[in-house]
NUKERO-671814 format. One record per residue (C-alpha): x, y, z; residue number from 1. Coordinates in steps of 0.25 Angstrom, whole numbers, plus 2048, in hexadecimal, padded with zeros to 3 digits. Layout:
! NUKERO-671814
+-----+-----+-----+-----+
|  px |  py |  pz |   k |
+-----+-----+-----+-----+
|   X |   Y |   Z | NUM |
...
+-----+-----+-----+-----+
! end
This chain:
! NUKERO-671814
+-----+-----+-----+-----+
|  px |  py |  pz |   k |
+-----+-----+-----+-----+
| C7E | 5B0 | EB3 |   1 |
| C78 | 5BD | EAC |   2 |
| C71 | 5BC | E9F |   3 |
| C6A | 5C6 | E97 |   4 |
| C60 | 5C2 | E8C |   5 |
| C56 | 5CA | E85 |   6 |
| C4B | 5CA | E8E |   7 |
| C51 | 5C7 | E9A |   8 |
| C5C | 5CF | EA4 |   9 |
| C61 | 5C6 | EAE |  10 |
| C64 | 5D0 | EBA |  11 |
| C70 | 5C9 | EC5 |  12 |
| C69 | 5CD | ED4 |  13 |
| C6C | 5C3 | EDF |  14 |
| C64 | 5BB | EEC |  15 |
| C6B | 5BA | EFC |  16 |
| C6C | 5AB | F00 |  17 |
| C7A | 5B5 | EEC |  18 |
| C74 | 5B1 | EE1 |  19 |
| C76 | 5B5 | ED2 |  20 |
| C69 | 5BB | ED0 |  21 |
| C62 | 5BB | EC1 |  22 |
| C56 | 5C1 | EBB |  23 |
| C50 | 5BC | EB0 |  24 |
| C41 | 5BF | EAB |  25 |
| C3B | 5B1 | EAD |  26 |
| C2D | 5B6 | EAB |  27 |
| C31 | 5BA | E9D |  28 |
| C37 | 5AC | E98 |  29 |
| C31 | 5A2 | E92 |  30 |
| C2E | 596 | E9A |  31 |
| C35 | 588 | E95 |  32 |
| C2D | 57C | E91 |  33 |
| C2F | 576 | E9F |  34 |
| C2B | 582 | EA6 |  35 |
| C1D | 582 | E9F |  36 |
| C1B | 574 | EA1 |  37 |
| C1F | 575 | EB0 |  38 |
| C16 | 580 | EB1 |  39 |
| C0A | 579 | EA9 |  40 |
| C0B | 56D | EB3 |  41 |
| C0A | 578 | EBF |  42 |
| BFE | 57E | EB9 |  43 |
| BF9 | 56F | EB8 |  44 |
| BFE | 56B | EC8 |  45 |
| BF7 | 579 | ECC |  46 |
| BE9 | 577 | EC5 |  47 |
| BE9 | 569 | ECA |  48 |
| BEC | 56E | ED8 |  49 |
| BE0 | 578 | ED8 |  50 |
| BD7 | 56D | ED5 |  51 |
| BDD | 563 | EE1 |  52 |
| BDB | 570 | EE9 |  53 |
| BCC | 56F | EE5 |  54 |
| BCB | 57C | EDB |  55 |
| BC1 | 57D | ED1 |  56 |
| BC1 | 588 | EC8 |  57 |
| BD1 | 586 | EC4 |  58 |
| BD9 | 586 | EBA |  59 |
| BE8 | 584 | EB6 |  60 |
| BF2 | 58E | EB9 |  61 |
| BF5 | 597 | EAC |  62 |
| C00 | 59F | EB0 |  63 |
| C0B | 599 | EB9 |  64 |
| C16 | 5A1 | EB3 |  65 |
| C1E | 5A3 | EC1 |  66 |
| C21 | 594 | EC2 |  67 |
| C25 | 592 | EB3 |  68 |
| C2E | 59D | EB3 |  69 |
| C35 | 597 | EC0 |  70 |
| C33 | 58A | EBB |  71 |
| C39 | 58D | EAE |  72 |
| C46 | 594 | EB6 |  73 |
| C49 | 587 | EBF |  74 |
| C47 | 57D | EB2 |  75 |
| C51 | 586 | EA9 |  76 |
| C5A | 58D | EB4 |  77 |
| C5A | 587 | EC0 |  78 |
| C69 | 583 | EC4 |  79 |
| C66 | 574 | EC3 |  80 |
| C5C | 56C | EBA |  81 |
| C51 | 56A | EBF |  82 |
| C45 | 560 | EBB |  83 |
| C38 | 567 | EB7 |  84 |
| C2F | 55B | EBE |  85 |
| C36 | 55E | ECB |  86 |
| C33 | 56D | ECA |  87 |
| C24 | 56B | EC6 |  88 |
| C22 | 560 | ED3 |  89 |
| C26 | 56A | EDB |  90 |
| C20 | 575 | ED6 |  91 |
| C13 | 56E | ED9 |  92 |
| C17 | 569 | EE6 |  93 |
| C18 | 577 | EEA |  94 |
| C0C | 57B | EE6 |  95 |
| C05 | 56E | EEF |  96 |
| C0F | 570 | EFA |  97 |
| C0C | 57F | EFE |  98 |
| BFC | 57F | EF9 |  99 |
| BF2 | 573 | EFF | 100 |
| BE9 | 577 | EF4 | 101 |
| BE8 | 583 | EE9 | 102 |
| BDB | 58B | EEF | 103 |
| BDE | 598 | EF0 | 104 |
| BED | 598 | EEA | 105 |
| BEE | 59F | EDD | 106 |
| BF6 | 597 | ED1 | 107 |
| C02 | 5A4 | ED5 | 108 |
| C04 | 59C | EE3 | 109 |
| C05 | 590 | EDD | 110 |
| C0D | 594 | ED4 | 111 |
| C16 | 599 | EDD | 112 |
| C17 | 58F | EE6 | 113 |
| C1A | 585 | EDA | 114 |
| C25 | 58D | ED7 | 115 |
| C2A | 58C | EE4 | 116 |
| C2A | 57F | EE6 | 117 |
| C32 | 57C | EDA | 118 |
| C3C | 587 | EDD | 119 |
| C3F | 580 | EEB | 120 |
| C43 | 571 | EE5 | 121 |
| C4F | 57A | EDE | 122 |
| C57 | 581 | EE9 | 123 |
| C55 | 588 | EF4 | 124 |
| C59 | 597 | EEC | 125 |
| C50 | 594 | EE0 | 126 |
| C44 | 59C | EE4 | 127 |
| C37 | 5A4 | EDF | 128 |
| C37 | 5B1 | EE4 | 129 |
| C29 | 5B9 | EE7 | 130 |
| C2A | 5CA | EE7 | 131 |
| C30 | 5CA | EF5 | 132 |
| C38 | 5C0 | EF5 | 133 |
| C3E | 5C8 | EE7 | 134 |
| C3E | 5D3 | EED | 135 |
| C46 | 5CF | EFA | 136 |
| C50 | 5CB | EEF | 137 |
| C52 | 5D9 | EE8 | 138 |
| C53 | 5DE | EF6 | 139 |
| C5F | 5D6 | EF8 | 140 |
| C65 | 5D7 | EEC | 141 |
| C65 | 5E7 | EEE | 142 |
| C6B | 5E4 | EFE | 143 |
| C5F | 5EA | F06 | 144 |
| C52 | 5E2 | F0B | 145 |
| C4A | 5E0 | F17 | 146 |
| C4C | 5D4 | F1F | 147 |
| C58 | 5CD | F2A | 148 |
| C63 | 5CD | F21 | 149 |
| C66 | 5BE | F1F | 150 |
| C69 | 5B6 | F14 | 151 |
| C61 | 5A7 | F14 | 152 |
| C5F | 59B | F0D | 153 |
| C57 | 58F | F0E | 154 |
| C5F | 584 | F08 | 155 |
| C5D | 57C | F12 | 156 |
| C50 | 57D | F14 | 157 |
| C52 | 586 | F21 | 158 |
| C53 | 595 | F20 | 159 |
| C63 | 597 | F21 | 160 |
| C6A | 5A3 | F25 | 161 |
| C74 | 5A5 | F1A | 162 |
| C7B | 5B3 | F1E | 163 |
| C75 | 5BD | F28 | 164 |
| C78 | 5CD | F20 | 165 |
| C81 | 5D5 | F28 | 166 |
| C7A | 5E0 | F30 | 167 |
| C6C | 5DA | F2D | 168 |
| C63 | 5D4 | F39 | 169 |
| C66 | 5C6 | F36 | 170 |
| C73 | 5CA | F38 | 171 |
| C73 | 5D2 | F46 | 172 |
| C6C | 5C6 | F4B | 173 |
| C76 | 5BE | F4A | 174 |
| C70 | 5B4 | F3F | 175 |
| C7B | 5AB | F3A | 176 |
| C7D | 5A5 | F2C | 177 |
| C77 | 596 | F2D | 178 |
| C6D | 59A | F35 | 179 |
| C5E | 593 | F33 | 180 |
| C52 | 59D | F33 | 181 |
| C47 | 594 | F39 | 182 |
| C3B | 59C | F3B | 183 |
| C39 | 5AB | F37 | 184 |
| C2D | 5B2 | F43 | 185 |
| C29 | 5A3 | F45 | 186 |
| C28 | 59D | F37 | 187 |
| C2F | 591 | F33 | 188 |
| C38 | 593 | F26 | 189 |
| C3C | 587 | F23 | 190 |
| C2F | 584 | F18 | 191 |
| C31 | 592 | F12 | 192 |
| C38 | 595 | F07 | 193 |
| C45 | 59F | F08 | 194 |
| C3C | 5A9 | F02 | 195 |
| C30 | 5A6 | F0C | 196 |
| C39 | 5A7 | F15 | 197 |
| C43 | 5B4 | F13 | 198 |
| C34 | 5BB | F14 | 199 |
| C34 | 5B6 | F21 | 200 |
| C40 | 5BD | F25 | 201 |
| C3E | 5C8 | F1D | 202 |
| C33 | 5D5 | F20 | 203 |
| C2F | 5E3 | F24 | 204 |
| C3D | 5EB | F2A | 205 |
| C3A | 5EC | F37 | 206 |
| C33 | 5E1 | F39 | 207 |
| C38 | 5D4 | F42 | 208 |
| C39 | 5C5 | F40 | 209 |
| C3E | 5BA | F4A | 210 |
| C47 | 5B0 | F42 | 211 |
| C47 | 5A1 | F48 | 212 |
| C58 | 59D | F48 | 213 |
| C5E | 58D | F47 | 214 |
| C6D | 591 | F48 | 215 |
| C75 | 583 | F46 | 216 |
| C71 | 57A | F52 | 217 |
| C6C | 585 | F5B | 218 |
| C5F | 585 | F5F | 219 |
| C56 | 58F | F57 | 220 |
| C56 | 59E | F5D | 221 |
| C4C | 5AA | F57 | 222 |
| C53 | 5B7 | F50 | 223 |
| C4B | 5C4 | F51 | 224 |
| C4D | 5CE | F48 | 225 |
| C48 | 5DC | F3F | 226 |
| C48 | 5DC | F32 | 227 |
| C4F | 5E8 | F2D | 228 |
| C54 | 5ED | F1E | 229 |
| C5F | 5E5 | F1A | 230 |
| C6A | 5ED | F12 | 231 |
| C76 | 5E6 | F0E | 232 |
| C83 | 5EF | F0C | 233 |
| C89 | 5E1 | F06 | 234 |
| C99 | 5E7 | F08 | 235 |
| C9F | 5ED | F14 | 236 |
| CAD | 5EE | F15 | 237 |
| CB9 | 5F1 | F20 | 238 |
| CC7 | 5F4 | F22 | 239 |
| CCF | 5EC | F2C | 240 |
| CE0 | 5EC | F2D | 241 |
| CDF | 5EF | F1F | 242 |
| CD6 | 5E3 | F19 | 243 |
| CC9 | 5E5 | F15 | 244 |
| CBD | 5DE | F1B | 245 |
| CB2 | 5DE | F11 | 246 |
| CA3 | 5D8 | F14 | 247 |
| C98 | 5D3 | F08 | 248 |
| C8C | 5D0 | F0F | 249 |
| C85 | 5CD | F04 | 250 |
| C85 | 5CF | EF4 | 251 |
| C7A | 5D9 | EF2 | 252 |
| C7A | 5E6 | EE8 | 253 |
| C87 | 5EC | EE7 | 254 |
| C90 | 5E2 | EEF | 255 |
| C9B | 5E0 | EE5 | 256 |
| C9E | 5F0 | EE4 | 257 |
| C9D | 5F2 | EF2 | 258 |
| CA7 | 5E7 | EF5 | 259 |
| CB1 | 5ED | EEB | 260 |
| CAF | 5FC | EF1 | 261 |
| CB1 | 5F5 | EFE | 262 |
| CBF | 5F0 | EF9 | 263 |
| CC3 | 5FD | EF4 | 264 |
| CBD | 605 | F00 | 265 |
| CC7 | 5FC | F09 | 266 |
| CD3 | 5FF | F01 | 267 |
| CCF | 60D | F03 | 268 |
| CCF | 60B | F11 | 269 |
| CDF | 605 | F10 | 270 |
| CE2 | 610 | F08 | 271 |
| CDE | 61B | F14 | 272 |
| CE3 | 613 | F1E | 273 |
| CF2 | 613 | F15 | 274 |
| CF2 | 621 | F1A | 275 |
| CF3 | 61B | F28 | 276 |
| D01 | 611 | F22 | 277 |
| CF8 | 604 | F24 | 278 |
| CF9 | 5FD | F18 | 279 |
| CF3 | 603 | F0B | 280 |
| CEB | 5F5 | F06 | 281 |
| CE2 | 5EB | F09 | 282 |
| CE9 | 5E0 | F0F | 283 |
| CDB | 5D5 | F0D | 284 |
| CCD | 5D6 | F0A | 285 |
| CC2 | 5CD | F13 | 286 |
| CB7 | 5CB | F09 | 287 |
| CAC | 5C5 | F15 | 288 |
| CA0 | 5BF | F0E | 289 |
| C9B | 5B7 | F1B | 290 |
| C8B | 5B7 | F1B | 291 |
| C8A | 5BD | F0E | 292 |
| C7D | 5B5 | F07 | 293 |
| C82 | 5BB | EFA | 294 |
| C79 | 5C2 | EEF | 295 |
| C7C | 5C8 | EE1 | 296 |
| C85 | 5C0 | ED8 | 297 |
| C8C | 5CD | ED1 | 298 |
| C8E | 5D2 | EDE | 299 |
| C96 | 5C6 | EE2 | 300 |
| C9D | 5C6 | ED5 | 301 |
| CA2 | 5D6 | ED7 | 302 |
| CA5 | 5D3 | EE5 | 303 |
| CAF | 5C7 | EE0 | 304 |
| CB3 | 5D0 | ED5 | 305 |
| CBA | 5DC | EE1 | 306 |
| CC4 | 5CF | EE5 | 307 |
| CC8 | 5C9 | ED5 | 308 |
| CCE | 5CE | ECB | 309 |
| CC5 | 5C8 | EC1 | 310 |
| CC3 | 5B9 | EBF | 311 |
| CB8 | 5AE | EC1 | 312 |
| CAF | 5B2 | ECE | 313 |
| CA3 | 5A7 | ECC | 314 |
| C9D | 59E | EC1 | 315 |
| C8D | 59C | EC1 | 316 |
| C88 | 590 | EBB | 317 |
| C79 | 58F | EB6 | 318 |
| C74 | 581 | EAF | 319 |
| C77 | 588 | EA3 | 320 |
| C84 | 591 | EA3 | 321 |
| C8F | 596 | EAC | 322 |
| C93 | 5A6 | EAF | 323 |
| C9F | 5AB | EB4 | 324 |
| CA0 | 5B6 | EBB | 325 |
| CAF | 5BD | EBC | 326 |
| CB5 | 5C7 | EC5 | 327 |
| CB7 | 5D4 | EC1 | 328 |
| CC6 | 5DA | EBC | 329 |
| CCA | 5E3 | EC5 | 330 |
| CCE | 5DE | ED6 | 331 |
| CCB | 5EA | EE0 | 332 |
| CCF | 5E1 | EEC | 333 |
| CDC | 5E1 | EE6 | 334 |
| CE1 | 5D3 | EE7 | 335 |
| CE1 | 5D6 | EF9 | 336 |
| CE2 | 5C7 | F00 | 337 |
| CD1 | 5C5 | F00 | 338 |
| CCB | 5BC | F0C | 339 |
| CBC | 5B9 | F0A | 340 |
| CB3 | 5B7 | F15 | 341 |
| CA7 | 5AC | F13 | 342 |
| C9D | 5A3 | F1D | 343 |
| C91 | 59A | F1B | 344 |
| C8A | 5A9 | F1A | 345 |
| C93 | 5AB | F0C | 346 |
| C87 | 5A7 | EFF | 347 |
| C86 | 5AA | EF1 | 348 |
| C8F | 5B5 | EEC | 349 |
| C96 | 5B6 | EF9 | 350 |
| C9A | 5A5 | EF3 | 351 |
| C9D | 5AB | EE5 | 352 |
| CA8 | 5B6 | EEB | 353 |
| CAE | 5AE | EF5 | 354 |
| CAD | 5A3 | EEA | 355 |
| CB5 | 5AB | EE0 | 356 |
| CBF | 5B1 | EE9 | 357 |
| CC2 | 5A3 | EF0 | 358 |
| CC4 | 59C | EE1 | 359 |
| CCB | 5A9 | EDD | 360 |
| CD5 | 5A7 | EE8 | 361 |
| CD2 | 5B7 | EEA | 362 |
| CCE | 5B3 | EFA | 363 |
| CD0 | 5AA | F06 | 364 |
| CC1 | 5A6 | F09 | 365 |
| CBF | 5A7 | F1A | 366 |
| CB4 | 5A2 | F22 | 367 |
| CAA | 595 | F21 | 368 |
| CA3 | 58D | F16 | 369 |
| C98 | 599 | F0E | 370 |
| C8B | 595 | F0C | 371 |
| C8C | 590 | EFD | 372 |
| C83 | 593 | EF2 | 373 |
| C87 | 594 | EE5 | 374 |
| C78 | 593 | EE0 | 375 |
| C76 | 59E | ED5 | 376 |
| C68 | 5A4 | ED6 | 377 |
| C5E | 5AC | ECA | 378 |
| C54 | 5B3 | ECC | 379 |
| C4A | 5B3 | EC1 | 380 |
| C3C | 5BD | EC1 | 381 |
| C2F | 5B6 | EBF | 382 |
| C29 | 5C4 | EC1 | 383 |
| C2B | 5D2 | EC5 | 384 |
| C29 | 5CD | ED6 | 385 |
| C2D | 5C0 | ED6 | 386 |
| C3B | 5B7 | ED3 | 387 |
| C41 | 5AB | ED1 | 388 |
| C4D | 5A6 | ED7 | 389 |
| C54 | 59A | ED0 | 390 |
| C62 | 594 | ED3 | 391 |
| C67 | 594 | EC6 | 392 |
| C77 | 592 | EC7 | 393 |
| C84 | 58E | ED0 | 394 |
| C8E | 597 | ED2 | 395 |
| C9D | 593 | ED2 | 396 |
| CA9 | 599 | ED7 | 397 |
| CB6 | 59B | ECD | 398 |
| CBC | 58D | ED1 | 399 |
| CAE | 588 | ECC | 400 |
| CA8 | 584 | ED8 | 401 |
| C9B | 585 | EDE | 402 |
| C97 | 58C | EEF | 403 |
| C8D | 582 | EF0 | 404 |
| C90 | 57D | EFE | 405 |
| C9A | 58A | F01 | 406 |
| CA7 | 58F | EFE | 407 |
| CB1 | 58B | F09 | 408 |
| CBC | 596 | F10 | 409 |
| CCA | 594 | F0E | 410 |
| CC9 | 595 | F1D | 411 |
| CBF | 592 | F25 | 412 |
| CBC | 599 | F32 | 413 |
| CB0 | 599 | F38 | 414 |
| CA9 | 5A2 | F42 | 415 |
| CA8 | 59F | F51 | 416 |
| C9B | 5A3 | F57 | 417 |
| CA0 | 5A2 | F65 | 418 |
| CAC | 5AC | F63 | 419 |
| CA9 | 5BA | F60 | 420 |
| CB1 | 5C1 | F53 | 421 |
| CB0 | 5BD | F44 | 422 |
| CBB | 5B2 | F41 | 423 |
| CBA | 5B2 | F36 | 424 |
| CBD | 5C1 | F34 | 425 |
| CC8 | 5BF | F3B | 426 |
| CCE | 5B4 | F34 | 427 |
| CCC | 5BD | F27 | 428 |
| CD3 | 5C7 | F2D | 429 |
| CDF | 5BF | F31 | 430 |
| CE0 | 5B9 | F26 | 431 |
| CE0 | 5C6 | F1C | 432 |
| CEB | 5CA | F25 | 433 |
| CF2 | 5BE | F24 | 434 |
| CF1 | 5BF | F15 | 435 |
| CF1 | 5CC | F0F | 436 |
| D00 | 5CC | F0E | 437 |
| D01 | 5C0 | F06 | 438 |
| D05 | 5BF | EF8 | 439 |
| CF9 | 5C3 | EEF | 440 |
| CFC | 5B9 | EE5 | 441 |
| CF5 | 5B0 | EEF | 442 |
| CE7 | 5B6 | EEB | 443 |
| CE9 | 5B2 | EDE | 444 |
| CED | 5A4 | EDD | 445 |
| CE5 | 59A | ED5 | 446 |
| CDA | 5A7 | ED1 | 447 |
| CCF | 5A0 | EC7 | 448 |
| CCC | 5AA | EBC | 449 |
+-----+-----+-----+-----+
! end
């Protein structure tokens, strides 16, 4: 959902926890009628709290422009109506919540917390975004920042592991999707904000921070690790009795055309090892999206695009339209037997291409329940430093269905911690030999176009 208008370029980037990311230059846009009132009624709340608080020389807020242009976002874009009264109660509850009384504490941090209160009745991925916490986002987007490499949530309340990056810290620890960060160097994250609370995690290379771990029923154990410049190569790729294993990690910069240099690269590799008479061509592709988070829409959409010949990929609904995105002409994978690889590690734009290529009948899904989120997030500038991020659609496979809650395998096969090996790789593997004989008729039955 990309518009252009006269003043305002809406530029597609992405968020971890895949998300179709737009900019649109809120600061310039005139706010609505509710928004001015809602933000009239604050500037009334804040005076009248700053004369509770026993302030004398005070006056009312003139400038609030921070909380009407995030008002005015949620009341006109927001994925679901929402009532102005509702968003104004808690606006001020915020404020009385976080401050006992206003001396000393500019209109700004008032402001802000206002804003953030309102932002936290919504969902847990509408958020407003400070310099760093923008920042950290760009850094993602362009697949290199410093930190533990993992991928969280708080929509439970709890800070939850949803994928651990390969290679990364988190990752060589051993943490495990589902896992519950507790406590960062001793400090209860549970009232914090996911923002407050990736600060925590994140810092200077180098440096070290102790993670406090509730892993299902298990009693809570301490993770130490060094944080260290994470650098996502988002596709890696091998060549195994003639089917070709290809990993996403995640959907940063650059995914889509590493992932279809990745098929022709292992065609290649078939085509030197003919030389040798094993057979000249790919008998199956694995596609393994397990703990991948997600991130960029487009990439998601060009990955899908190396395994269909064109056709639906996803649908996007906003309270006010619907956009389809479509395949590109054109199948570099050749129509080879496709098994996708997913767990409750696989979010976002891992959901949209396993989505498509399940609804497609293009691929046999393998492995457990993914994480499901099929919330479409937008991110809006309210300055040069500072965001907002606002759920503003649903995405939905071809068949029209939404992820929300996950997409379930074909066949389920679930990881035994007590056994060493990856069954789930194996069972890929078997069955890609099992297959890449048949009929390929087969991978085309019932496709939605």
């Amino acid at each position: 959902m990309i518009r252009n208008t006269t003043k305002i370029i809406s530029i597609l980037l992405a968020s971890i926890i895949l998300s179709q990311i737009i900019y649109g230059c809120v600061f310039q846009i005139k706010p609505s009628h509710e928004a001015k009132l809602a933000t009239r009624l604050l500037s009334d709340e804040i005076l009248s709290f700053r004369q509770e608080s026993g302030e004398i020389f005070i006056h009312a807020p003139d400038n609030l422009s921070l909380f009407s242009a995030v008002f005015d976002k949620i009341y006109n874009q927001y994925i679901y109506a929402t009532n102005e009264r509702d968003l104004l109660l808690a606006a001020v509850a915020g404020i009385k919540e976080q401050y006992k009384d206003s001396q000393n504490i500019s209109d700004a941090d008032l402001e802000i917390a206002a804003t953030r209160s309102m932002l936290k009745t919504l969902d847990p991925y509408s958020v407003y975004m400070n310099p760093n916490q923008l920042r950290a986002l760009n850094e993602e987007t362009r697949g290199a920042f410093a930190g533990l490499g993992i991928e969280v949530s708080k929509a439970s309340g709890l800070l939850t592991v949803i994928s651990p990056i390969d290679g990364t810290p988190a990752a060589l620890a051993g943490i495990k999707t589902g896992d519950i960060i507790t406590h960062a160097d001793d400090i209860l994250l549970k009232p914090l904000s996911l923002g407050d609370a990736v600060r925590l995690l994140r810092g200077d290379i180098g440096s070290k921070v102790k993670l406090d771990i509730l892993r299902g029923t298990e009693e809570i154990f301490e993770v130490r690790l060094i944080r260290k410049i994470i650098k996502t190569n988002p596709v890696k790729y091998s060549l195994k009795d003639n089917i070709g294993y290809i990993r996403i990690s995640n959907f940063s910069e650059g995914a889509g055309k590493k992932t279809r240099e990745a098929v022709v690269a292992l065609q290649l590799q078939v085509n030197d090892q003919a030389q040798n008479k094993i057979k000249d061509k790919i008998r199956a592709y694995i596609l393994d999206l397990r703990n991948n988070p997600g991130g960029l829409l487009k990439e998601a959409i060009a990955v899908a695009s190396v395994f269909l010949d064109g056709g639906n990929i996803m649908s996007v609904k906003s309270r006010h339209e619907e956009d389809k995105f479509q395949a590109r002409y054109g199948d570099p994978s050749k129509n080879i037997p496709l098994i996708i690889l997913i767990n409750g590690g696989s979010a976002s734009a891992s959901e949209i291409v396993a989505g498509a290529l399940k609804d497609r009948r293009r691929g046999i899904l393998l492995g457990q329940k993914s994480y499901g989120k099929g919330l479409v997030q937008s991110i809006f500038p309210l300055s040069k430093e500072r965001a907002l991020k606002l759920t503003t659609a649903i995405y939905y496979t071809p068949n029209g269905t939404t992820v929300e809650g996950g997409i379930i395998p074909s066949l389920i096969v679930k990881l035994d911690d007590n056994r060493d090996g990856d069954e789930q790789m194996e069972a890929a593997m078997a069955m890609a030999v099992e297959i890449s004989g048949g009929a390929e008729i087969f991978w085309n039955i019932g496709a939605i176009n």
